[in-house]
PALO-159337 format. One record per residue (C-alpha): z, y, x; residue in one letter. Coordinates in steps of 0.05 Angstrom, whole numbers, padded with zeros to 5 digits, always signed. Layout:
! residues N
ZYXa...
This chain:
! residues 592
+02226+00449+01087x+02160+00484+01100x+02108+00454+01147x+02087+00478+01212x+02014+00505+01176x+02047+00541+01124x+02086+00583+01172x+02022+00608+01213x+01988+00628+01150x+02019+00704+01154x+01994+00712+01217x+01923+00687+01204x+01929+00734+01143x+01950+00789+01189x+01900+00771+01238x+01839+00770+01188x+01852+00845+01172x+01868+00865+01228x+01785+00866+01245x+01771+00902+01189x+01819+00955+01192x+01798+00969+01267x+01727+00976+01248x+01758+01025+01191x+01798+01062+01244x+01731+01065+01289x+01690+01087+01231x+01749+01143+01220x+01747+01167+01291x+01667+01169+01296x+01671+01214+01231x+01729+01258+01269x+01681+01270+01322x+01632+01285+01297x+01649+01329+01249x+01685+01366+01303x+01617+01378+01332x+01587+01395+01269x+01641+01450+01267x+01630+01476+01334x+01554+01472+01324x+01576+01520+01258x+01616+01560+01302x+01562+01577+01362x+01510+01591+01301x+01557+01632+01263x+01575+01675+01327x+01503+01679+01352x+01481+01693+01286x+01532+01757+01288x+01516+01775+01346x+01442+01780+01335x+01459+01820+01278x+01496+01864+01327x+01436+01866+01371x+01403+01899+01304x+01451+01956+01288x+01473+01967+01362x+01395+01976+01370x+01386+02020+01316x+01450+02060+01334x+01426+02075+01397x+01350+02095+01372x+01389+02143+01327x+01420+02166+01378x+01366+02179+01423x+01319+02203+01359x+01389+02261+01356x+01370+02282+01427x+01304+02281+01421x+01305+02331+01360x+01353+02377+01390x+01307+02387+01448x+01246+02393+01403x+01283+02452+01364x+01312+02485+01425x+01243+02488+01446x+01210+02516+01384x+01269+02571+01393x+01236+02586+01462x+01197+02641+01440x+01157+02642+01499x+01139+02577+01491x+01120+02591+01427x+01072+02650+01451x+01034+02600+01491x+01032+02546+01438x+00997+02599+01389x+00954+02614+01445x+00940+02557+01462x+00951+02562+01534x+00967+02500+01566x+00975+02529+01632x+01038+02572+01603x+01061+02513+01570x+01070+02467+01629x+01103+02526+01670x+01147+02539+01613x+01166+02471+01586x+01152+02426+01643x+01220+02436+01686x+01253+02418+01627x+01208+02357+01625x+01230+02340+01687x+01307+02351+01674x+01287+02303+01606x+01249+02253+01650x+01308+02244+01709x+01377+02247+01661x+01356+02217+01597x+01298+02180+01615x+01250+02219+01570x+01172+02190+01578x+01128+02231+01541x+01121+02296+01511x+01066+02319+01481x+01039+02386+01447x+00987+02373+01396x+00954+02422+01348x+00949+02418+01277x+00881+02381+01277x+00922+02327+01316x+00886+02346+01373x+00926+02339+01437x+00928+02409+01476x+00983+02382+01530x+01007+02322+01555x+01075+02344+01602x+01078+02262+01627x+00997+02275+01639x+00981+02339+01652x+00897+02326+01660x+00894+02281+01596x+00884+02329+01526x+00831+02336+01474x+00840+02266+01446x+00861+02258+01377x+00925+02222+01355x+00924+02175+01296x+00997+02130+01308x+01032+02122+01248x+01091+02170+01265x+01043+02235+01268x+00998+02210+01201x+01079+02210+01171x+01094+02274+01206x+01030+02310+01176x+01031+02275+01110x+01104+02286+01087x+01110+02349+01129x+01184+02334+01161x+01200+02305+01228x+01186+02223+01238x+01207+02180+01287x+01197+02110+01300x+01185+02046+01348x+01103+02052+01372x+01068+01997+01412x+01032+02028+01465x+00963+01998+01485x+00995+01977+01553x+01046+01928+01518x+01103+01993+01517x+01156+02001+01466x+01155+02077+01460x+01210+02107+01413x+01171+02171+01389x+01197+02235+01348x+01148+02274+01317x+01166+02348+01296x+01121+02397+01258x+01121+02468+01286x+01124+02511+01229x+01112+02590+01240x+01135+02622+01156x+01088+02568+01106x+01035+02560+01160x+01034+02490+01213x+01020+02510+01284x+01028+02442+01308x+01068+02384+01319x+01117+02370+01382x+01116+02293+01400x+01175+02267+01444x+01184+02207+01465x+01227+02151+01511x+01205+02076+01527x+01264+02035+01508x+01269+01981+01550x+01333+02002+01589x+01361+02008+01518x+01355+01931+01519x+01389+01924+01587x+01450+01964+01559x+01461+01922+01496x+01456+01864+01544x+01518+01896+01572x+01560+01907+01511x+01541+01840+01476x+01530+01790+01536x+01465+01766+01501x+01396+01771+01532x+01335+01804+01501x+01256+01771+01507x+01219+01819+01470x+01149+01783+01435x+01101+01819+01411x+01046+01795+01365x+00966+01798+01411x+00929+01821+01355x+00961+01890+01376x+00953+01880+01446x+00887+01875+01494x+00897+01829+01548x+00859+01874+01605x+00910+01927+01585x+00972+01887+01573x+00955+01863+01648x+00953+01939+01669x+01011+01944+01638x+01042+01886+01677x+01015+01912+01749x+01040+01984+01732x+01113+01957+01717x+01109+01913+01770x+01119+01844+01729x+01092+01775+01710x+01067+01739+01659x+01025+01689+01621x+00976+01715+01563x+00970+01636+01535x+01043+01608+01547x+01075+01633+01472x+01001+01624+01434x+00997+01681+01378x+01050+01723+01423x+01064+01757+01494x+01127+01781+01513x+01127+01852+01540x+01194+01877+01559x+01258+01825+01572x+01331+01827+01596x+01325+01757+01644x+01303+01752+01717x+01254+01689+01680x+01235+01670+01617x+01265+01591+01605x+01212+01540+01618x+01243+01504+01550x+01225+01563+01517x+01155+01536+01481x+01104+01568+01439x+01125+01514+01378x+01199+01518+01395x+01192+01601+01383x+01146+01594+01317x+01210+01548+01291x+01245+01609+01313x+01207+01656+01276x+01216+01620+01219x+01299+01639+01227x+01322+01574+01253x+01367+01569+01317x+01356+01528+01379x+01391+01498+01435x+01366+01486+01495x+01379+01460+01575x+01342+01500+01631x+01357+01498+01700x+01421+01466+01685x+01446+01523+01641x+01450+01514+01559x+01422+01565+01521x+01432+01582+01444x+01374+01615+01413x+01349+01666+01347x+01297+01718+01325x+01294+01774+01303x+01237+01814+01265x+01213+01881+01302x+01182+01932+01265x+01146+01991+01279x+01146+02061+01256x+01087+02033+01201x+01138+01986+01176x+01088+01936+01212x+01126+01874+01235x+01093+01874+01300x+01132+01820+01338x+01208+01792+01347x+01271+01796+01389x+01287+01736+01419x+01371+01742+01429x+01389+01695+01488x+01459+01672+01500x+01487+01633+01558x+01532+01578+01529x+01536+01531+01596x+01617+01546+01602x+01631+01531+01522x+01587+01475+01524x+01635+01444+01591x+01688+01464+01554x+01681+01431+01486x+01662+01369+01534x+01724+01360+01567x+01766+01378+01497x+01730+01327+01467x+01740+01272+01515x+01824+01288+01519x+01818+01284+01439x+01773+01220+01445x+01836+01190+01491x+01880+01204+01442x+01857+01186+01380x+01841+01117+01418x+01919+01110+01436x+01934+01137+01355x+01890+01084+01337x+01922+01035+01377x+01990+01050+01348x+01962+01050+01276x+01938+00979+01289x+02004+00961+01320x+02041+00990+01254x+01983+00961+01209x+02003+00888+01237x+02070+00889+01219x+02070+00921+01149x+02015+00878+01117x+02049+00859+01058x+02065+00942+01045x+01992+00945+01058x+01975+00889+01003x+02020+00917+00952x+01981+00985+00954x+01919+00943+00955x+01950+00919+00883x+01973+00977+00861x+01898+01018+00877x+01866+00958+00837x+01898+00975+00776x+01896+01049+00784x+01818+01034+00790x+01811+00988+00728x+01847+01049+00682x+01804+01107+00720x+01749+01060+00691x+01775+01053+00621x+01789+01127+00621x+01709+01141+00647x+01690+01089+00588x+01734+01137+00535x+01700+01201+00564x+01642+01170+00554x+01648+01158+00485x+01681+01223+00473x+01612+01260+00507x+01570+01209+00455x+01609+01228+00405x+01605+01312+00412x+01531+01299+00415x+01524+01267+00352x+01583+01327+00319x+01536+01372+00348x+01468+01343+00318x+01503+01338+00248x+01521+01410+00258x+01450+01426+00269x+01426+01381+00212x+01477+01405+00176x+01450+01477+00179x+01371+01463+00171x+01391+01413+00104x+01439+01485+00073x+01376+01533+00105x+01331+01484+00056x+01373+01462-00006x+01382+01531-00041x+01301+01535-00049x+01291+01460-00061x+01353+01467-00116x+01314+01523-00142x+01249+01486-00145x+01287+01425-00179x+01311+01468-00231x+01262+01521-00248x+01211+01453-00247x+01257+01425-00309x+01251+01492-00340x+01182+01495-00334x+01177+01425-00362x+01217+01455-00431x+01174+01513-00433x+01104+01487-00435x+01079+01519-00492x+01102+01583-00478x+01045+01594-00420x+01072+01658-00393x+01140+01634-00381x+01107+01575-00352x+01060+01613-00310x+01128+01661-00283x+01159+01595-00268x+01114+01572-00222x+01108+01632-00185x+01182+01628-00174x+01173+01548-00151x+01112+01578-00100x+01164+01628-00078x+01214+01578-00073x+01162+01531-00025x+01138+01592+00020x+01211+01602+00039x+01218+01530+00055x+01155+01537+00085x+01178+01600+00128x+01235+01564+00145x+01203+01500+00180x+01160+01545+00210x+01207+01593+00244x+01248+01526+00269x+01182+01501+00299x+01171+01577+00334x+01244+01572+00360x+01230+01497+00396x+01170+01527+00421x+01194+01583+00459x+01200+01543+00527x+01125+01562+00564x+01135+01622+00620x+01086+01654+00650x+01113+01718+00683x+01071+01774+00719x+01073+01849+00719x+01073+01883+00664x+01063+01966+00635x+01126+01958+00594x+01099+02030+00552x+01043+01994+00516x+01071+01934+00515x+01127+01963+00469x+01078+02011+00435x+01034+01952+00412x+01092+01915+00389x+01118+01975+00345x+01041+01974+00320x+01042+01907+00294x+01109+01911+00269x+01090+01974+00225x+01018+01932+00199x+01073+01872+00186x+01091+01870+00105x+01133+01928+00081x+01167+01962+00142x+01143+02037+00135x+01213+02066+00174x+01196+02105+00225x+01217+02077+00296x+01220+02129+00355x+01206+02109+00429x+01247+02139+00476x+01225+02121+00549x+01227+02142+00613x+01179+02195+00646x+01153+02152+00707x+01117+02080+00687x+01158+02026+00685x+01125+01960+00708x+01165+01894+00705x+01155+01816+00727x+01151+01787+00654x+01126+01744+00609x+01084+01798+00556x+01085+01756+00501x+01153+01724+00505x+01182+01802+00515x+01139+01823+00453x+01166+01759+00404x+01228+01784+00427x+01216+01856+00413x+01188+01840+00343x+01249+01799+00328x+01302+01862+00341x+01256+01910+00302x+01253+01865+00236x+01317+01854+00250x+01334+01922+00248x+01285+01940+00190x+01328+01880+00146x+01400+01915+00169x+01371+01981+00148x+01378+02000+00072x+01352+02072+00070x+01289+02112+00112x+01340+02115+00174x+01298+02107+00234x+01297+02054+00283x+01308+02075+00355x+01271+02036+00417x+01295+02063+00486x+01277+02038+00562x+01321+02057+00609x+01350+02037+00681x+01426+02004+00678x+01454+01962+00721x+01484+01888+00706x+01548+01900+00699x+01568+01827+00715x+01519+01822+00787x+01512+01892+00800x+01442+01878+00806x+01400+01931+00786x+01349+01930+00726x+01329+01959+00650x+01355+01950+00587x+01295+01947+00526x+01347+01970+00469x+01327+01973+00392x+01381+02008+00353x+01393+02017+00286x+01431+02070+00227x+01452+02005+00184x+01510+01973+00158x+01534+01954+00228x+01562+01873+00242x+01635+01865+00229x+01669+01854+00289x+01689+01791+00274x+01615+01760+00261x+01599+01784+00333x+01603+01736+00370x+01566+01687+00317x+01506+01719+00310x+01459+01686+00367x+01483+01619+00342x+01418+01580+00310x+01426+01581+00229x+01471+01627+00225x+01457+01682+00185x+01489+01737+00137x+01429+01744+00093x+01413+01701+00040x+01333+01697+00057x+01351+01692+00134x+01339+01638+00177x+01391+01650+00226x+01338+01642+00283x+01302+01703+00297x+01372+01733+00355x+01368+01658+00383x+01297+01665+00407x+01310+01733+00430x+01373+01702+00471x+01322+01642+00498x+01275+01692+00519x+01331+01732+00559x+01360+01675+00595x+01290+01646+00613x+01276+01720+00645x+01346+01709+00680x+01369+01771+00643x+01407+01773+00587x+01419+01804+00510x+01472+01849+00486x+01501+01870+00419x+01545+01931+00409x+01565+01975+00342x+01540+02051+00347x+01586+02109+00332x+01570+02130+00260x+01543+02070+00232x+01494+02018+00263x+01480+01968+00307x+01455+01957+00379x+01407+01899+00416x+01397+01905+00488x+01355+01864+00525x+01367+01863+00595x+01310+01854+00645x+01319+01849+00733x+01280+01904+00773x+01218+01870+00804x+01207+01864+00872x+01164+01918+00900x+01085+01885+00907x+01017+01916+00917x+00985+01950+00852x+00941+01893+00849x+00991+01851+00820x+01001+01896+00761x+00975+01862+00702x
């Protein structure tokens, strides 16, 4: 019969797990929530992050659209032939009668701005938005385009007043001659009050003061009838924005951190805002400032709230019926306990096995590799053994002594060569990249490989009419180079030349675009079955190769991030491509 102690000791077993497990089921819950508002942090960011890239095409859409009006206008105008009368006259009194109703038509239904006629010295004969302002010069970036490439340009220009002026600039062509140029343009800040509409975001538009003057971005201010701070954002000023007030969270640090294409949240005046950037440009390709996209989260925000209390309540009433179940299935509990023990002790014996299995591949793999340098050196150290025994039986004949030798000095330069090209191929790990002419960086290489021992085939460069400049390391590329075209002299039996040829091809695996450096070749051709062997290290068909020359050539394609090809040409021959990324456009001073 069992004592009164030994019965309790279930429940003081149940009892001291039953802390634990809470703390577990606490633990379990405080992930839940939070990682439930991790996802709906994902979420907001994700949808303002589409949305601001809505803001950018529903921007550009509409400055396309505009730009579409703005051309027709300027050619129904240069169809006016009266117009065009007192443009070649120069009469700006004509003009304005002529064009300025439809100015005014421009002006009051599609909120046209400016409009300009300006003469083919860029000198301004008439300004229809400023009738007693002309015989200035314009240098913005959309008429320099417009003269220079001699087509119409348009583009977002800065005025000095802190205005965002979308501008169209039209040449006015009379057979080959240039009359002029037509300028048109429409300040676009009601464009940012309509995308407000269609995406429920707000706009701040900052602009960047070392384009702006602060006497005339406060002209501007008093002309439009606004406020504003010069200091408040530091190295910017907003000029145009979508909200009745800027947010008083909104800092100059908190908007650098948005600059740098972070998002924000942030509380003002009870409200919660979610905040991102994006780059402006202008028509110079100038990033002159950024868009800040507002949007008003205060309702998600209360919602999430209350959804995440009713799912606190309940997981708190789950987790109260877990510990319920939990007490009275202890020993269901203990036997998985048991049963994850030993599960755990042979997960561990299997990680020891795998172990060993890994240690020993490493060592199959160095015998394979020792295994190939010890065959790459026994033929000429068997040779030296041997013809060294003949020369000891032939010492009185010095001639046959003396053509011994030379064979055992043979024998040691190939030994020699072969120590040497393994120490080449371990040393092919230092990068340097930068930009490189790839023309005389192939034509020296073809040099040195014609002054190099006996190869007198001819090798023909076929490249591409423009220069061809690429992010490389020159003499990585040119080891490489040299490798194909002895290569190809070795594969070669007869005067067949040797083919080099640059030319654009996209990776067929990324899609990314690039050039392939290919050396081709009118020899025996690789059966198809040695293919796939022959960037191995020491493996070789020849009986004086190395096997080591197409592994350094691969090394030096994967440490360019490219990569090297093989393929069999139609009549006989072989093909090595060496596949190279297209750089990244930089100034010419980064040309090597």
């Amino acid at each position: 019969m069992k004592s009164t102690s030994d019965r309790k000791q279930p429940r003081r077993l149940k009892a001291a797990f039953i802390g634990p497990f809470a703390i577990v089921l606490t633990f379990i819950m405080g992930v839940f929530l939070v990682s439930t508002y991790m996802v709906k942090v994902r979420i907001l960011d994700r949808d303002l992050a589409e949305r601001s890239e809505a803001v950018a095409k529903l921007l550009a859409q509409k400055l396309d659209k505009e730009a579409s009006l703005m051309r027709a206008v300027l050619r129904a105008m240069m169809g006016n032939r009266v117009v065009e009368s007192a443009f070649t006259a120069r009469d700006r009194n004509a003009l304005t009668q002529e064009a300025g109703s439809l100015f005014q038509v421009l002006r009051a239904d599609h909120l046209i701005t400016h409009l300009y006629f300006i003469g083919h010295d860029l000198v301004t004969l008439l300004r229809l938005h400023s009738p007693n302002e002309f015989g200035d010069e314009i240098h913005r970036a959309t008429m320099l385009m417009a003269r220079d490439r001699e087509q119409t340009v348009r583009g977002l220009e800065l005025g000095p007043m802190g205005t965002l002026t979308l501008r169209l600039v039209m040449p006015w062509r009379q057979g080959e001659r240039v009359l002029g140029y037509l300028e048109i343009g429409q300040e676009i800040e009601h464009l940012l009050g309509e995308i407000r509409a269609s995406l429920s975001v707000d706009l701040l538009v900052l602009v960047d003061k070392r384009y702006l003057l602060p006497a005339q971005w406060a002209r501007g201010l008093t002309l439009m009838d606004r406020s504003g701070d010069w200091e408040r954002f530091g190295s910017h000023v907003p000029i145009a924005q979508t909200v009745d007030q800027v947010p008083q969270a909104l800092t100059a640090a908190l908007a650098d951190d948005l600059r740098s294409g972070r998002q924000a949240e942030i509380e003002d005046g009870g409200r919660a805002l979610h905040l991102a950037m994006l780059p402006l440009e202008d028509a110079g390709g100038r990033r002159i400032g950024d868009v800040l996209v507002v949007r008003d989260i205060t309702e998600l925000q209360s919602t999430f709230r209350s959804s995440m209390a009713l799912v606190t309540l309940l997981c708190l009433l789950a987790a109260a019926g877990v510990l319920g179940l939990f007490y009275y299935s202890l020993e269901r509990v203990e036997r998985d306990y048991r049963r994850q023990h030993d599960l755990e002790r042979q997960l561990l014996r299997i990680g020891s096995e795998h172990q060993r299995m890994l240690q020993i591949e490493k060592l199959s793999a160095l015998g394979t590799m020792v295994g190939g340098v010890a065959h790459q050196l026994n033929n000429p150290l068997v040779g030296v053994v041997n013809m060294a025994q003949l020369a000891t039986r032939e010492v009185e004949d010095p001639e046959r002594t003396r053509e011994l030798l030379g064979e055992i000095r043979r024998a040691g330069e190939d030994c020699r060569t072969l120590v040497r090209r393994m120490l080449e191929f371990s040393k092919v790990s230092s990068f340097e990249s930068k930009r490189v002419p790839m023309a005389p960086l192939i034509e020296e290489t073809v040099l040195l490989f014609r002054q190099t021992g006996s190869h007198r085939m001819p090798v023909d460069i076929e490249l591409p009419d423009q220069s061809v400049v690429l992010r490389v390391d020159p003499i990585l590329i040119r080891h490489a180079l040299f490798n194909l075209l002895l290569n190809a002299a070795q594969a070669t039996a007869n005067d067949a030349a040797i083919t080099i040829a640059l030319e654009r091809e996209t990776n067929t695996a990324s899609g990314a675009p690039g050039w392939s450096l290919s050396v081709s070749d009118r020899g025996t051709g690789i059966a198809r079955e040695l293919i796939d062997k022959v960037f191995e290290p020491f493996f070789t068909t020849r009986a004086e190769g190395t096997g080591l020359g197409l592994p350094v050539v691969q090394h030096v394609a994967l440490m360019h991030e490219g990569q090297v090809t093989v393929s069999a040409r139609e009549g006989g021959g072989t093909r090595f491509a060496l596949w190279l990324h297209e750089p990244e456009v930089e100034s010419a001073s980064d040309v090597a």
